[in-house]
N, C-alpha and C positions, 0 to 999 in steps of 0.2 A: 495316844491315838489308837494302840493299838483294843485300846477294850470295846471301839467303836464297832472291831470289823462284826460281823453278822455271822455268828454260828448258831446256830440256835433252830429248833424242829422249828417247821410251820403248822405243823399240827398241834401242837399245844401252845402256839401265839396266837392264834386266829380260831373266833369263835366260829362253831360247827352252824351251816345252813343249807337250805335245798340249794340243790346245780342250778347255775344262772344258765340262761338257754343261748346268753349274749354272747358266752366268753368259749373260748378254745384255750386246752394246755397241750402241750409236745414239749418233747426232750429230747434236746439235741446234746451230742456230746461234752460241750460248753457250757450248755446252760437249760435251765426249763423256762421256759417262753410262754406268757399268757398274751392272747391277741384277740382282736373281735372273730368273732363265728363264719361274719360273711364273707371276711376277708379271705384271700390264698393264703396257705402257708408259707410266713415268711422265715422256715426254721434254716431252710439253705443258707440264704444270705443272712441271719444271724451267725451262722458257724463261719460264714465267710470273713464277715469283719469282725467276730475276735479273733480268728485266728492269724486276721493282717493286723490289727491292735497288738496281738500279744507279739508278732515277728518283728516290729517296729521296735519296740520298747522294751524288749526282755531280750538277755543272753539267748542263743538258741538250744532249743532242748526244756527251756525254762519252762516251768508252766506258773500256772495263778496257785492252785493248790500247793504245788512245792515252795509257793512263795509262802502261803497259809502258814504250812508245815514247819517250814524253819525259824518264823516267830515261838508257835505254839514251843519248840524246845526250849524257848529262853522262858518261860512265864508256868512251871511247872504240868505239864502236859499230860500227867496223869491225872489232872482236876479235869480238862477237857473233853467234852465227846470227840468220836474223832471225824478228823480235818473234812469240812465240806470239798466238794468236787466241780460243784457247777455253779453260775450264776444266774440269780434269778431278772428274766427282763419281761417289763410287762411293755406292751405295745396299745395305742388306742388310734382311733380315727375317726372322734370329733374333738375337735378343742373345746367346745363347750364342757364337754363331758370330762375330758383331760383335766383342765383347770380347777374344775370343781373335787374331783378324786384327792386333787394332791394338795387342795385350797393353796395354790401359789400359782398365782396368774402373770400373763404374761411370760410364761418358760418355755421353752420345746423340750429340754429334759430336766431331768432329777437324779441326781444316784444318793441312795440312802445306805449310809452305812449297817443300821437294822433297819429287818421289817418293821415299818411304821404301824404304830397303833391306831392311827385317826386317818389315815388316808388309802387309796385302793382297796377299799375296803373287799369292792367284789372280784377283781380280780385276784385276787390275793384270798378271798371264801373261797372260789371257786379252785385255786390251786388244793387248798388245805384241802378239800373233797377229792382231786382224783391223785396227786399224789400225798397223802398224810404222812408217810418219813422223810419227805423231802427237807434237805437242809442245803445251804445256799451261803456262798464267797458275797455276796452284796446284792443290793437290788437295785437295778435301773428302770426307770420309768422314761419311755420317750413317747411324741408325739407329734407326728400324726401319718399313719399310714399314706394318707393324702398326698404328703409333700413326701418332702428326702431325707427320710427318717433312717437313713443310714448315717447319714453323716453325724447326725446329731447322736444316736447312740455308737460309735466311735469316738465322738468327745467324751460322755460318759465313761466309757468304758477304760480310759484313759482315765480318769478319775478314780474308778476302782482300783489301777495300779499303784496310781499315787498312795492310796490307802494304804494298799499292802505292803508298800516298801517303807512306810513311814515317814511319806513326805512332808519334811519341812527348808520354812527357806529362813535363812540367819538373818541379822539386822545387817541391810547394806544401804540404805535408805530408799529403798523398793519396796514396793506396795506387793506381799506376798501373793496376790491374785493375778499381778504379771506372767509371774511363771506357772503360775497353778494355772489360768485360764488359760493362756498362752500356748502351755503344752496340748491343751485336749484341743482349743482350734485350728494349732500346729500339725496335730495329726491328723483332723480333716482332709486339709491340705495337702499333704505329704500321703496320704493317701488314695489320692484323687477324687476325693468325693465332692467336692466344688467344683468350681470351671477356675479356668486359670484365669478368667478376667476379675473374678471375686478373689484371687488372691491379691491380684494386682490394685484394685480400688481400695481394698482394705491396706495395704500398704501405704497409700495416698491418706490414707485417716489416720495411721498413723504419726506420718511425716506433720499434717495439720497439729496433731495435737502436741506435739515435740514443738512445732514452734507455735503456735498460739499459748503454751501452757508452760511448758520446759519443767514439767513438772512429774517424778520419778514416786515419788513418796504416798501419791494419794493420787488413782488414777480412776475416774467413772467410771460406772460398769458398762455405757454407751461404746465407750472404744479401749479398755481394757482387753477383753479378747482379741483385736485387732494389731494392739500396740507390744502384746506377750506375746502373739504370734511371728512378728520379726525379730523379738529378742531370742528367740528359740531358734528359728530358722538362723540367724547370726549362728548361734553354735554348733549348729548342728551343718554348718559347713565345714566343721574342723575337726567335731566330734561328732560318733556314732550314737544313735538315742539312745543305748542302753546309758553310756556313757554319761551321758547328760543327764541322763533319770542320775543315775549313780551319786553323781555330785548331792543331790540335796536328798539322800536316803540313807536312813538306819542308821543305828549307833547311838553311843549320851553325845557324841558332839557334832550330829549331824545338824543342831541349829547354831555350830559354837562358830564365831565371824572370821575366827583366827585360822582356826582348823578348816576351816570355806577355803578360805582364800591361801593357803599352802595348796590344799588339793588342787583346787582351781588351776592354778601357776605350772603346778604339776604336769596335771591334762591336757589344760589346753597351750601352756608355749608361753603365756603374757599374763598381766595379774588382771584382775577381774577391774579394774579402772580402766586399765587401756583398753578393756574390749570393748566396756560400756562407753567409753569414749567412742568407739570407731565406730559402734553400731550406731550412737546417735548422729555420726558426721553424716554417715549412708541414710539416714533415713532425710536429714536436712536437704541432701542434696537430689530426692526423690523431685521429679517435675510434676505437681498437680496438677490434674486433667478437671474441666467442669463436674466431670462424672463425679471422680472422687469426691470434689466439695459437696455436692448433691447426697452422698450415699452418709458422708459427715453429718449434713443437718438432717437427714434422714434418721440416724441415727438418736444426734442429739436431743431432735425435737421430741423421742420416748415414741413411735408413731406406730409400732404395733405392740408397745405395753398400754399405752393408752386405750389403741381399740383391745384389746382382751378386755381392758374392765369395762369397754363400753358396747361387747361385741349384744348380749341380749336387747340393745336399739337399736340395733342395723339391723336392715333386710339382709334378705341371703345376696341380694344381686351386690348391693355397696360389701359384705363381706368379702364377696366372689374379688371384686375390683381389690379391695385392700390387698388381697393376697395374691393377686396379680402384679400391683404395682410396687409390691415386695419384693418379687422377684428381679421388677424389673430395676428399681434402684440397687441393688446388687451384682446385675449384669449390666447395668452402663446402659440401657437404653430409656433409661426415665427421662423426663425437662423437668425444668423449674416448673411448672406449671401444673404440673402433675404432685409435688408436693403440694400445693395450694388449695388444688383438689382434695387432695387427702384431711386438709386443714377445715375445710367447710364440711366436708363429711362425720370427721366428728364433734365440731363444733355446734352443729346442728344434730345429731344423736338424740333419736327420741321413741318413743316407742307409748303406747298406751300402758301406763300405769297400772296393769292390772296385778294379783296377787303374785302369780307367779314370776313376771320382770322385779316388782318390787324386792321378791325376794333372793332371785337372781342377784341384785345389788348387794340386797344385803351381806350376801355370802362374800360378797367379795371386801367387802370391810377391813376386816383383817390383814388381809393383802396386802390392798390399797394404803393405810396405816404404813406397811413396812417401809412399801416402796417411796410413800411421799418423806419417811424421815430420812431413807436412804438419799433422796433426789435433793430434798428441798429443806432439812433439818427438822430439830423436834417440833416447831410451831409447829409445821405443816404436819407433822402427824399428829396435832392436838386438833386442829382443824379439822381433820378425818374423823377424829373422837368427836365431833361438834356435829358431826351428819346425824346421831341418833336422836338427839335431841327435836333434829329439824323433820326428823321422821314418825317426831313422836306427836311434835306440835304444830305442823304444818300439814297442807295438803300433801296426797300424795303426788299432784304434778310439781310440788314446791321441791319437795324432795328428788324427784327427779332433778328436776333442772341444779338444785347443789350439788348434787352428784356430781355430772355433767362438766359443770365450772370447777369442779375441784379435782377432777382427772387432769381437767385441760389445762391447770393453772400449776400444779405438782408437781406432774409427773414431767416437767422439760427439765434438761441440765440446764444449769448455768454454764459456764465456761469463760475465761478472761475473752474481752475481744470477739462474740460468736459471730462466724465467716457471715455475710451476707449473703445471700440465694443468689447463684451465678444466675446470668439470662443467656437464651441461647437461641 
């Protein structure tokens, strides 16, 4: 893992261009920050949430760089330049714009172990120009100024640690993204940047997916975040997060199942069965509210990966609404009815065919491919392979509308048994 982390100039990774007039850099202590022009500087509250990210999760006194540092002596360190200082975060505030940079739709963040060669391109030009010896612990990509883009790059950033401590999780018949997701939504949470009713519904998705599924080994990414978020909170009632970072960091046997589970026993008092026992008693015995199921098949149905790939056929106003009623199935104030809404909005998803939409789609190809083999298996990302053809030989409203059917038909989870739409 470790040859992933990102040391390396940005000035000789990134080709030389004029200053974009778009983008703003600042340096804060923590990190150098690229954000839009028009925007306020958000470098305060950037230093604000790594420096609660790093209090959470690191011994105190710790920093990222000493984390850097103490790798670099095992791995001969006199090959290396020396140890970066700061981390690089870029910030945007439009999603269209976002999606397109990072070609992976459908995200609010990204952390990239290197600077990436094929995405933020300008933000990342535009750094190489005003500082060119900058070198950089990771880069986080979040979005969107708009919304609450703190919380999401506090997940991120959380993900950076993992990096640095050489997180891995052994074979326990747990889907290693439990606790890897788990943790950076855990620390949302735990640092108040949701409300406490979006902890509580997510809890409630949980509890659904433990009994509709009872399944540990292979968990969607629709309520994976939601389902690692309790399994962490479980620990972190007993143990401190450095602690629990601790557990699945550094060392040759930090993935070994044996050496797990001694530690484990150790730390926490009980062997790692009986915790995973009791945490899934507590989550069985959670009471599901309508909210909850609502925010479930919100989830499941894929309903804002979907609109990202279908956001160039919505007007602004159905956009405005989508991400209105985002919020609102996350705070409990959605109905059944308002999913439904949402269901005809992009079911009907249409926009004039001109060059520019068409090619909107196209970019998103690639993507879409990922995500329908991720959702739906490999047919379905052959399918996806099947849109070029229909692009090539069909109209271009023909093509639109396979698009269209093939978001909406993909991108839902399956799941044993999916809850039916409470009414209220």
């Amino acid at each position: 893992m470790w040859n992933r982390v990102l040391v390396v100039a940005l000035a000789t990774a990134l080709w030389a261009g004029a200053l974009q007039a778009g983008w703003m850099v600042g340096e804060a202590p923590c990190c150098y920050v690229v954000y839009p022009a028009a925007e306020e500087s958000p470098l305060a509250k950037v230093q604000g949430i790594y420096e609660a990210v790093i209090d959470l999760w690191l011994p105190p006194g710790t920093s990222l760089a000493e984390l850097s540092a103490q790798w670099r002596t095992n791995v001969s360190p006199e090959l290396l330049p020396p140890a970066p200082e700061r981390v690089l975060v870029v910030l945007y505030d439009d999603f269209e714009e976002y999606w397109r940079d990072v070609h992976h739709f459908g995200v609010a963040g990204l952390f990239y172990y290197t600077v990436p060669d094929d995405a933020l391109e300008d933000p990342l030009r535009e750094l190489a120009q005003r500082e060119p010896e900058a070198t950089t612990l990771g880069c986080v990509a979040a979005c969107c100024l708009s919304t609450r883009w703190e919380a999401t790059l506090a997940h991120e950033l959380t993900h950076l640690i993992q990096s640095l401590v050489g997180f891995e999780v052994p074979e326990l018949g747990l889907d290693p993204n439990v606790l890897v997701e788990g943790m950076a939504r855990w620390t949302e949470h735990a640092l108040g940047l949701r409300e406490p009713v979006e902890r509580e519904l997510e809890r409630e998705m949980a509890a659904i997916w433990v009994r509709e599924a009872d399944n540990l080994s292979t968990v969607p990414v629709f309520v994976v975040y939601e389902l690692g978020a309790t399994l962490v909170e479980a620990l972190a009632e007993r143990l401190p997060p450095p602690a629990v970072l601790g557990l699945f960091s550094w060392g040759p046997d930090a993935a070994s199942r044996e050496v797990f589970l001694a530690t484990f026993r150790e730390a926490y008092g009980a062997g790692w069965d009986t915790f995973v026992k009791e945490w899934l008693t507590g989550l069985r015995e959670v009471e599901i509210s309508p909210q909850g199921e609502l925010l479930y098949e919100f989830r499941r149905r894929g309903i804002m990966l979907r609109a990202s790939f279908l956001w160039p056929l919505l007007p602004l106003e159905e956009r405005e609404k989508l991400l209105q009623l985002n919020t609102a199935f996350y705070t409990g104030s959605a109905a059944a009815e308002d999913l439904e809404r949402i269901e005809e909005i992009l079911a009907g998803a249409w926009a004039e065919p001109t060059e520019e939409v068409l090619f909107a789609l196209e970019q998103r190809q690639s993507s879409l491919k990922h995500w329908a083999r991720l959702i739906s298996g490999p047919a379905a990302a052959a399918e996806v392979t099947r849109l070029n053809l229909v692009r090539l030989s069909a109209s271009p409203q023909e093509y639109l509308r396979a698009f269209v059917d093939v978001v909406n038909r993909l991108l839902v989870f399956q799941v044993p048994g999916p809850l039916a739409v409470p009414t209220q």
